[in-house]
N, C-alpha and C positions, 0 to 999 in steps of 0.2 A: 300117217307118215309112211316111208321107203318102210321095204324089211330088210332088216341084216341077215346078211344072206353070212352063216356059218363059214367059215374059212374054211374046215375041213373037207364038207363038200368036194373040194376042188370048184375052180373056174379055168376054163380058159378061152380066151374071145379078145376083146377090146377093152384097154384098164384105162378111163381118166380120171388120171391124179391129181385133187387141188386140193386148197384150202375153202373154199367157194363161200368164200365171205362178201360178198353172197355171191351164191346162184346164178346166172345170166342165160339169156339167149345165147349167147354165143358158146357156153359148155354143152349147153343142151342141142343145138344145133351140130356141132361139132360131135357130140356123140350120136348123132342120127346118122349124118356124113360117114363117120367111120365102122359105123355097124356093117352100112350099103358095102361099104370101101372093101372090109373084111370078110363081107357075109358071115358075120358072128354077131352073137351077141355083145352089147360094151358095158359094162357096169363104172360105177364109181367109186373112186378109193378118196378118203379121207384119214392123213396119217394124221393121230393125235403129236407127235410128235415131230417138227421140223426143226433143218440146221440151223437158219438163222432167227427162232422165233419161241418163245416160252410153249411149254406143251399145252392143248387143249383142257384145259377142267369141264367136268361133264356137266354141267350146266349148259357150255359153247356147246359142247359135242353135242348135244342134242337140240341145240337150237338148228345147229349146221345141217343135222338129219333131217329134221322136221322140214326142210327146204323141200327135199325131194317126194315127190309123189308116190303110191304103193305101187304100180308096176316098172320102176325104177331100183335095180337093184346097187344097193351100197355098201361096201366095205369099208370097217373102221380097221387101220392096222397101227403097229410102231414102228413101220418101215421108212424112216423118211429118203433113205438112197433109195437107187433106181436098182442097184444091186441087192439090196435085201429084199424089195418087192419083188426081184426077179426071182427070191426063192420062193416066195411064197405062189406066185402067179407064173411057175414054170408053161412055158410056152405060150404065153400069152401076149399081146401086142399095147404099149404103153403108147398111149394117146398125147401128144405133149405137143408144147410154142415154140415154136423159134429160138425164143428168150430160154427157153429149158437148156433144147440142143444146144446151145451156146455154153452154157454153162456146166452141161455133161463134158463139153472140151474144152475145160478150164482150170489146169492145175492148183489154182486157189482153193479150190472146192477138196482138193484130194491132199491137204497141208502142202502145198507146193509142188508134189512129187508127181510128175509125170509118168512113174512107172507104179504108182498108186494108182494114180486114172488110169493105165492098160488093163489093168488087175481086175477093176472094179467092171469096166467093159467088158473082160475075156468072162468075168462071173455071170452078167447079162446073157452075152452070147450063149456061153455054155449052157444056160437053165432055158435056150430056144426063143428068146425072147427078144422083139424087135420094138422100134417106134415109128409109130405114123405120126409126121411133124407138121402141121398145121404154120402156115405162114404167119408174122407178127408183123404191126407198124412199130417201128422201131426210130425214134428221130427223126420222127415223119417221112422214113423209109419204110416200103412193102420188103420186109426181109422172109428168105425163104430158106430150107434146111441145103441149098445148092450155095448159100454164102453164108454157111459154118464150114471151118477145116475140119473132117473128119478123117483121123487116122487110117490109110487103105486098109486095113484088117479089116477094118468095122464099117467101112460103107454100106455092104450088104445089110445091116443092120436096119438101116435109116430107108422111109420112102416118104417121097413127099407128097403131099394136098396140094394140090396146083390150084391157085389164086383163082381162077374162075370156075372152082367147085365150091370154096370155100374162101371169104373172108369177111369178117366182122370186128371193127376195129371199135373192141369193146373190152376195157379191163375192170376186176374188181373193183383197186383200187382206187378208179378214177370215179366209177360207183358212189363207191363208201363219199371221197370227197364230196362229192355234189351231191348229195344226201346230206353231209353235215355241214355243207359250208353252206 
């Protein structure tokens, strides 16, 4: 399998964040893409714990590892904001969908508070940290990180993968379905 690669370490390079139930061409592609993009290395993070979903038991968690190959480096954290990852992977560039950036600009996510989500952004920002947004089909729309509203502060934040470097309209979950159904 991958190696955990120690948090203390330090990293900084290229972070994609998922659940990767499972695994796909299209994370693994996309992390090749943004290594080129970044000239950095990209690792992956795996948060045992997310907002909308029961935490990992280490059974999962090591099935989810066992996914990834040994020159592939992985990070287990409990970060599941983009703001707590950002402290742990100061200066480092978060790898994320369309479907993400939509939802980093989406006061639901922050209990309603829109000066919640500034807050949470100005902590990204400040720990140097950006995202490279990979395009999504979205109701059988090609959506791209140029139709999310990003607050002017934080544009500089966001760069996008332009559709003809990158697109594979491939989800986990569509995955998992057609595997069990």
């Amino acid at each position: 399998g991958s190696k955990l690669t120690e948090l203390d370490q330090g990293f900084s390079g290229g972070i994609l964040s998922g659940s990767f139930n499972p695994i796909h061409q299209g994370h693994i592609g996309l992390a090749k893409l943004a290594s080129k993009i970044l000239n950095s290395a990209t690792a992956f993070e795996i948060s045992v714990t997310n907002v909308d979903k029961d935490p990992l038991d280490s059974e999962e968690v090591n099935r989810r590892i066992s996914q990834f190959n040994k020159n592939e480096t992985t990070f287990l954290t409990s970060a599941p904001l983009f703001s707590q990852k950002s402290e742990i992977f100061k200066n480092s560039t978060f790898i994320i969908g369309n479907d993400t950036a939509v939802r980093l600009m989406d006061p639901k996510y922050y209990e309603n508070s829109i000066d919640t989500m500034y807050e949470s952004l100005k902590i990204i920002q400040d720990n140097g940290c950006e995202f490279l947004v990979a395009g999504r089909l979205q109701d059988s729309n090609f959506k791209t990180v140029l139709d999310v509203s990003i607050p002017e502060n934080f544009t500089s934040m966001f760069r996008e993968i332009p559709e003809d470097q990158f697109r594979i309209d491939l989800s986990s979950t569509e995955l998992r379905k057609n595997k069990t159904g």
